[in-house]
C-alpha positions in Angstrom: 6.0 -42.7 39.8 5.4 -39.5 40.9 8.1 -37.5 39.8 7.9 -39.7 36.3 4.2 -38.2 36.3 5.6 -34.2 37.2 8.6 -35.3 34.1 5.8 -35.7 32.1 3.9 -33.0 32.4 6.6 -30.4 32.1 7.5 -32.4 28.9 4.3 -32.3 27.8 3.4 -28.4 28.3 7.1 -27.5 27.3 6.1 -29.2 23.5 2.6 -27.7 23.6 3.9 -24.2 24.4 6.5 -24.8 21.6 4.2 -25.7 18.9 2.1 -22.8 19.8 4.9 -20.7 19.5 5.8 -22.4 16.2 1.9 -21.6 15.0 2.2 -18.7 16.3 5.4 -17.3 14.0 4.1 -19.1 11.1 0.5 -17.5 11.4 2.4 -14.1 11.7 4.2 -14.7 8.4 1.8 -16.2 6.4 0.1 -13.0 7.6 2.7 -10.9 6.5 2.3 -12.5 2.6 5.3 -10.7 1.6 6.3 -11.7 -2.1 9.5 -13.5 -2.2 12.4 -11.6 -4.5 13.5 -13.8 -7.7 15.8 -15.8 -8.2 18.6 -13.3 -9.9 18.1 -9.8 -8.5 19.8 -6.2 -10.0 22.9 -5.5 -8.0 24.9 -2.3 -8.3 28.9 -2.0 -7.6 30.1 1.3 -7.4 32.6 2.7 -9.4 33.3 6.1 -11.7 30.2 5.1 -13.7 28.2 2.7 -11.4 28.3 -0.7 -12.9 25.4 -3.3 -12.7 25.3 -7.2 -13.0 23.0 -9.6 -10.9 23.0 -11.4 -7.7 21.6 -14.2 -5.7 18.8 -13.4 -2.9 22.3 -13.8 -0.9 23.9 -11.2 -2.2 26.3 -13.4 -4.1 27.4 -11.8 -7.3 26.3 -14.4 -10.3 26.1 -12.3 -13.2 29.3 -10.0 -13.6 28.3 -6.2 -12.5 30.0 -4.4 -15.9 26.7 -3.2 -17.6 25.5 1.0 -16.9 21.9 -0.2 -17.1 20.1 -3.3 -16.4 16.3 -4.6 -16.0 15.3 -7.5 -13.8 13.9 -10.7 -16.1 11.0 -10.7 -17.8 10.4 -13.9 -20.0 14.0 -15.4 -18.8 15.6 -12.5 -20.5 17.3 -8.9 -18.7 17.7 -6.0 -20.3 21.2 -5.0 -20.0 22.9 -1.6 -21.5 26.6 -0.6 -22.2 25.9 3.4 -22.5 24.0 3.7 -25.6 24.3 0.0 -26.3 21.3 -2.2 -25.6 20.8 -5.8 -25.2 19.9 -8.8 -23.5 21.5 -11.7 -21.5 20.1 -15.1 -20.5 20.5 -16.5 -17.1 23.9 -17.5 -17.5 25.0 -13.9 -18.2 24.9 -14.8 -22.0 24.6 -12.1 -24.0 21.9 -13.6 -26.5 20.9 -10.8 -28.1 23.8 -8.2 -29.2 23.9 -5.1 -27.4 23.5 -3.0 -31.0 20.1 -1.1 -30.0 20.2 2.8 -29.5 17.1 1.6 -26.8 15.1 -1.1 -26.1 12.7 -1.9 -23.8 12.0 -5.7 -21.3 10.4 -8.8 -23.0 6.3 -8.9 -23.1 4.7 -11.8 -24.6 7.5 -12.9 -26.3 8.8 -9.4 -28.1 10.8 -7.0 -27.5 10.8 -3.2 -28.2 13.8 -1.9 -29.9 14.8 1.5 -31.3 18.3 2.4 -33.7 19.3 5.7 -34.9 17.4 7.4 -32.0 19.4 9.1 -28.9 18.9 10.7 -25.2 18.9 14.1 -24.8 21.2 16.1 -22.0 17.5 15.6 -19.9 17.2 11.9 -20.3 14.5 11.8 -22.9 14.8 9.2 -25.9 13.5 10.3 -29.5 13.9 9.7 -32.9 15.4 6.7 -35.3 13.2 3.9 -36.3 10.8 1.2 -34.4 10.1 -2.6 -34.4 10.4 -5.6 -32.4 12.6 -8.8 -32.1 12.1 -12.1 -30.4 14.2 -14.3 -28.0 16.6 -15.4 -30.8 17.4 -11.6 -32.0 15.3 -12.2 -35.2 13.6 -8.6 -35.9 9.8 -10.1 -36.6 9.3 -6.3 -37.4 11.1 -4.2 -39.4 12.8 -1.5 -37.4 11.2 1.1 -40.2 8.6 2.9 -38.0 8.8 5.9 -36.5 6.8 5.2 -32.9 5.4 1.8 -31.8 2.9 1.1 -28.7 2.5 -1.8 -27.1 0.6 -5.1 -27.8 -2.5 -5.3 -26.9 -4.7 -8.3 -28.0 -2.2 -9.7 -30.5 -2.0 -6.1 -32.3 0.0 -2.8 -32.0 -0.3 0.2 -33.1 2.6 1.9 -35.6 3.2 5.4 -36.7 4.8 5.6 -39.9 5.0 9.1 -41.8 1.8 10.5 -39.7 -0.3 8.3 -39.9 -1.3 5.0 -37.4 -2.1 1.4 -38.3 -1.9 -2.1 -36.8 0.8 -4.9 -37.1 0.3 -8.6 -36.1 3.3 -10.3 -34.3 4.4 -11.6 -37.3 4.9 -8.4 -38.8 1.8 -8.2 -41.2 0.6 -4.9 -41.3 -2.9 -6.1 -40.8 -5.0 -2.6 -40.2 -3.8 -0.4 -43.3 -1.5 2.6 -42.1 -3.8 5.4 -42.7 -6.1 6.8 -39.6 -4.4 10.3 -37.6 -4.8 8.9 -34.3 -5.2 5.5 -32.8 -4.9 3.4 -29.5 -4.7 -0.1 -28.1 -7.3 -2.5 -28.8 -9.9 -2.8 -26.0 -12.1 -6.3 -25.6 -12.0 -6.5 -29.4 -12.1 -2.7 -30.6 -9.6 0.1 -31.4 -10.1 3.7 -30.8 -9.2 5.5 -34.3 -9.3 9.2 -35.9 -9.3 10.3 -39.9 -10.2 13.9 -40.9 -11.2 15.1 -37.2 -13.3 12.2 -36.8 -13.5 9.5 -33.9 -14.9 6.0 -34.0 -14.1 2.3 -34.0 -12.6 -0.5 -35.7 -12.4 -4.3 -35.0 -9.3 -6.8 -35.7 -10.2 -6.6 -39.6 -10.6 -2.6 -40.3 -13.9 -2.8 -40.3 -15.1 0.3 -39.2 -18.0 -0.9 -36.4 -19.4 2.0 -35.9 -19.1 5.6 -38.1 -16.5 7.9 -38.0 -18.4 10.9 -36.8 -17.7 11.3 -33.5 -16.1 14.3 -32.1 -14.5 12.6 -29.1 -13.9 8.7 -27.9 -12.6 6.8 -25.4 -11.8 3.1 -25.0 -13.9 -0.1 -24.2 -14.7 -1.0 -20.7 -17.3 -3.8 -19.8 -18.9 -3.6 -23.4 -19.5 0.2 -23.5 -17.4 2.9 -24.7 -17.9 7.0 -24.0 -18.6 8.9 -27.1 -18.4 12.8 -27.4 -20.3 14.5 -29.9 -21.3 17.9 -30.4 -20.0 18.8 -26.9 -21.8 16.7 -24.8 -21.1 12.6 -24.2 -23.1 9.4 -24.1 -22.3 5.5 -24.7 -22.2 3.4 -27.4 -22.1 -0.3 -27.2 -19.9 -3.0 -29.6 -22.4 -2.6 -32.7 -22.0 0.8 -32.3 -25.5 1.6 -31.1 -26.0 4.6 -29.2 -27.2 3.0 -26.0 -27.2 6.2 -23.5 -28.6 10.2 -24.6 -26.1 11.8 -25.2 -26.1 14.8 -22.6 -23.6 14.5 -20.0 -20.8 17.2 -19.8 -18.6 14.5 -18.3 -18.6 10.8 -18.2 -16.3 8.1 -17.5 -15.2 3.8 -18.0 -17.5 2.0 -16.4 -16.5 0.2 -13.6 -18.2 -2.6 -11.7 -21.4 -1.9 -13.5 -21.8 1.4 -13.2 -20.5 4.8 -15.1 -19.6 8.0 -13.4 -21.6 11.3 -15.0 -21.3 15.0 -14.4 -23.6 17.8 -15.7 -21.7 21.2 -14.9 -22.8 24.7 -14.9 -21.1 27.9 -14.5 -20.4 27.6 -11.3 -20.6 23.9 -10.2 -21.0 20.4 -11.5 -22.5 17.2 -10.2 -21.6 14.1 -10.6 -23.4 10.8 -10.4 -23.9 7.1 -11.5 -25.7 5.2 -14.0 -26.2 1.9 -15.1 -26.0 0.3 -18.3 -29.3 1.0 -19.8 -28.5 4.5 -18.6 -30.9 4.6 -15.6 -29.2 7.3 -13.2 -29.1 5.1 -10.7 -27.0 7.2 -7.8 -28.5 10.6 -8.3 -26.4 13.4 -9.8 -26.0 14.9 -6.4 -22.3 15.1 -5.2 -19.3 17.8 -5.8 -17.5 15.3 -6.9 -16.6 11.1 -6.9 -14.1 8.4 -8.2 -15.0 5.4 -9.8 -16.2 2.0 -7.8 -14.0 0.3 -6.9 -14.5 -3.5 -4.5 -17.9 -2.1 -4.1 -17.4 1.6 -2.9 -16.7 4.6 -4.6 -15.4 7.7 -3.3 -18.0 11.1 -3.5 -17.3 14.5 -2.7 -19.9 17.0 -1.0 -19.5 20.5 0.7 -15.7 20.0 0.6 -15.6 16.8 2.2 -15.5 12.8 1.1 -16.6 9.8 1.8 -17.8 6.3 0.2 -20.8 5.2 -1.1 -22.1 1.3 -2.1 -23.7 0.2 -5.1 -26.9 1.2 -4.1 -25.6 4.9 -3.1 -26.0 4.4 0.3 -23.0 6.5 2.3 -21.3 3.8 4.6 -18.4 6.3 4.9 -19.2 9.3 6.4 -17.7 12.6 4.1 -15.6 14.1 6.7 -11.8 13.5 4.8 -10.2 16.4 2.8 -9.1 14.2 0.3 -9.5 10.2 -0.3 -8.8 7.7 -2.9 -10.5 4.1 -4.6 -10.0 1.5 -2.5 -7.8 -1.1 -3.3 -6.7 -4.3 -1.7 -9.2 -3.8 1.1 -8.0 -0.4 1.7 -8.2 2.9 0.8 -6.1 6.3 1.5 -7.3 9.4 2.9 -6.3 12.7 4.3 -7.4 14.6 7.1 -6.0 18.0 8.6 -2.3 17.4 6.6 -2.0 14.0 7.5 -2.6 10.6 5.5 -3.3 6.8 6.3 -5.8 3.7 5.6 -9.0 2.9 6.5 -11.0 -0.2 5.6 -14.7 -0.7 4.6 -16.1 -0.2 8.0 -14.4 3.3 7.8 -11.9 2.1 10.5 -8.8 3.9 10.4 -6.7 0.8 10.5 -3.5 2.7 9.6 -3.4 6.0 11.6 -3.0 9.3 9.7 0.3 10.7 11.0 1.9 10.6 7.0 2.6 13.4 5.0 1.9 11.1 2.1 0.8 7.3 1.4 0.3 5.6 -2.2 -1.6 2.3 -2.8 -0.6 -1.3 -1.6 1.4 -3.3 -4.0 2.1 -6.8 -3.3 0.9 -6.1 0.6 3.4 -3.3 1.0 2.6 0.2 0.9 5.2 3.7 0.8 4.7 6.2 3.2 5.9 9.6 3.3 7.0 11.3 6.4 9.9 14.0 6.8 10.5 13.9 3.1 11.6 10.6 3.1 9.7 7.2 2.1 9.5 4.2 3.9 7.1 1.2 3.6 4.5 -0.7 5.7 2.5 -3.4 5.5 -1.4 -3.7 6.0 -1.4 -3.9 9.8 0.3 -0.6 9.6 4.0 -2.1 10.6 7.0 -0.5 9.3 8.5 -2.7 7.7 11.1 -0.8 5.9 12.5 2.1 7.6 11.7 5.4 6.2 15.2 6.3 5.2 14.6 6.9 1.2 14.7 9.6 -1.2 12.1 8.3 -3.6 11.1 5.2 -5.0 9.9 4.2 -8.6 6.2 2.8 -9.1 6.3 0.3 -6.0 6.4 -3.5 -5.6 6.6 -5.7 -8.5 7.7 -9.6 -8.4 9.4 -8.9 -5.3 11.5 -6.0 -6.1 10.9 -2.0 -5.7 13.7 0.4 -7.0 14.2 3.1 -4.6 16.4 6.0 -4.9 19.2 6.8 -1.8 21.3 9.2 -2.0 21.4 10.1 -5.7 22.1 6.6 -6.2 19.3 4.3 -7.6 18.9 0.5 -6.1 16.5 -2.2 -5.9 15.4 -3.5 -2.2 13.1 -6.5 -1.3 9.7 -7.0 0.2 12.2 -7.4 3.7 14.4 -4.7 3.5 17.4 -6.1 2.1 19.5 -3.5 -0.1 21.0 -5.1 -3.2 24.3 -3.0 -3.5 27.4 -2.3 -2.7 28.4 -0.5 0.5 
């Protein structure tokens, strides 16, 4: 009975110290949230002219590598090019739109940027030919007539035919008439336009919603829009009432509620922040600041930075040389050379022994050290070794392109290196 009892017992603390261990690991991983790569990732083979197809998340080639340039999916579709032939394939490696385009650009909400008669340059720059958009069939919805097109933004985008800017709907209905010298994306509701040296605003229709007098504009952001005029800027709200002075030498978007001002002088300028009835409520007192950003915004004073709240109260001591807006719970900062992350407590969480950091992306971040780039997760972990050249605007859906020794490549959240050896 007794050595049943001791049998027992080791049995029974061998299973508990296993399932702590399990926890354990799974605790650490859920932790880590790294983002999973898709389901068909870019792969490059090399060759005289690098050649590109598509692979499993175990490297297993599913999608022939014979194209010179290809996207990951967007919308079920890739992007796929053949020199200066561009198309797109399905899942299957179907080729479901004809690679006929000069240049194109990835699926968003259900269109599709493409360009003919235009060509690159010896530098890598695309101009020239005409505009206009097709949909997952191949139909072109809009004409490939214009001569620059943007990108939709609230069911309209903006065309440049012969000079002048309009608005087409995503049937193809030119439904802003082609006639204002500047333009930009609509903005909850309103569009940024300019005719004879004059700014001012236009909803879905044309309607002009507020005069076009204004010397300088900038675009919609939580119901208020900066306004230039005569020099100096103010606000003006969605009826186009003037609902600041205008006065400031500098103002920004607001951003959580507040704005961002500046008067300068010959010699300095101070910034601040107001509210929406244009109360200054964080006086105009600092070198410089950022916009706010999870509650905190970034000032400047007597060469230093540091963080302020809402209710400009300094929870971060200015003592950095140079600092950023926080995002995902962190924010970057420099000190003597050297960069890492602190959090809102002002805790250095990630020391600063970099000689550059850039913002968290899908819980990764690249880090700079020795002129070569590397990325860590939030606990400060090196997660992928600091072994590249460059790397092109971070995570997205699981993938980051990097660039290794003058050869471009996508890599996941883990490290793994879709390419040929």
């Amino acid at each position: 009975m007794k050595r049943l009892n001791q049998t027992f017992v080791f049995s029974l603390l061998f299973k508990i110290a296993f399932l702590m261990f399990f926890v354990s690991n799974a605790i650490f991983l859920l932790a880590q949230n790294l983002p999973q790569p898709p389901e068909l990732i870019p792969y490059r083979k090399p060759d005289y002219h690098d050649k590109w197809g598509f692979c499993d998340r175990n490297k297993k080639i599913v999608i022939e590598c014979k194209y010179v340039h290809v996207e990951p999916f967007y919308e079920d579709l890739a992007l796929v090019a053949s020199f200066a032939a561009f198309g797109f394939i399905d899942k299957t490696g179907k080729e479901v739109i004809p690679l006929k385009y000069n240049y194109a650009e990835s699926f968003k909400e259900g269109l599709a940027k493409v360009n003919v008669g235009g060509e690159f340059d010896i530098l890598g720059n695309f101009s020239g030919g005409k505009w206009g958009f097709v949909d997952k069939t191949g139909k072109e919805v809009i004409p490939l007539k214009y001569d620059a097109v943007g990108d939709f933004s609230e069911g309209l985008v903006i065309v440049l035919l012969n000079g002048k800017v309009g608005y087409v709907d995503k049937s193809g209905k030119e439904v802003i008439e082609i006639k204002y010298d500047e333009g930009d994306n609509f903005s909850e509701g309103l569009a940024r336009v300019k005719l004879n040296g004059k700014f001012g605003f236009i909803d879905k229709t044309g309607k002009e919603v507020t005069p076009l007098k204004y010397d300088g504009a900038g675009n919609f952001s939580e119901g208020l829009a900066v306004i230039l005029l005569n020099g100096k800027v103010g606000y003006v709200d969605k009826t186009g009432k003037e609902v600041t002075e205008i006065k400031y030498d500098y103002a920004d978007n607001f951003k959580e509620g507040l704005a961002r001002v500046c008067y300068s002088e010959l010699t300095s300028s101070k910034y601040g922040f107001i509210d929406k009835t244009g109360k200054e409520v964080i006086p105009l007192k600092y070198d410089g600041a950022g916009n706010f950003s999870e509650g905190f915004a970034p000032v400047g004073i007597n060469g230093k930075w540091g963080f302020i709240d809402k209710t400009g109260k300094e929870v971060i001591p200015a003592k950095y040389d140079e600092v950023d807006v926080f995002s995902e719970g962190l924010a970057r900062v420099k000190l003597n050379g050297k960069w890492g992350f602190i959090d809102k407590t002002g805790k250095e969480v990630i020391p600063l022994k970099y000689d550059g950091v850039f913002n968290f992306s899908e819980g990764l971040a690249p880090v700079l050290f020795n002129d070569k780039i590397g990325f860590i997760d939030k606990s400060g972990k090196e997660v992928i070794e600091i072994k590249y050249d460059d790397f092109y605007g971070g995570f997205s859906k699981g993938l980051c392109r990097v660039l290794l020794n003058r050869k471009i490549g996508f890599i996941d959240a883990y490290g793994n290196e879709y390419w040929e050896k």
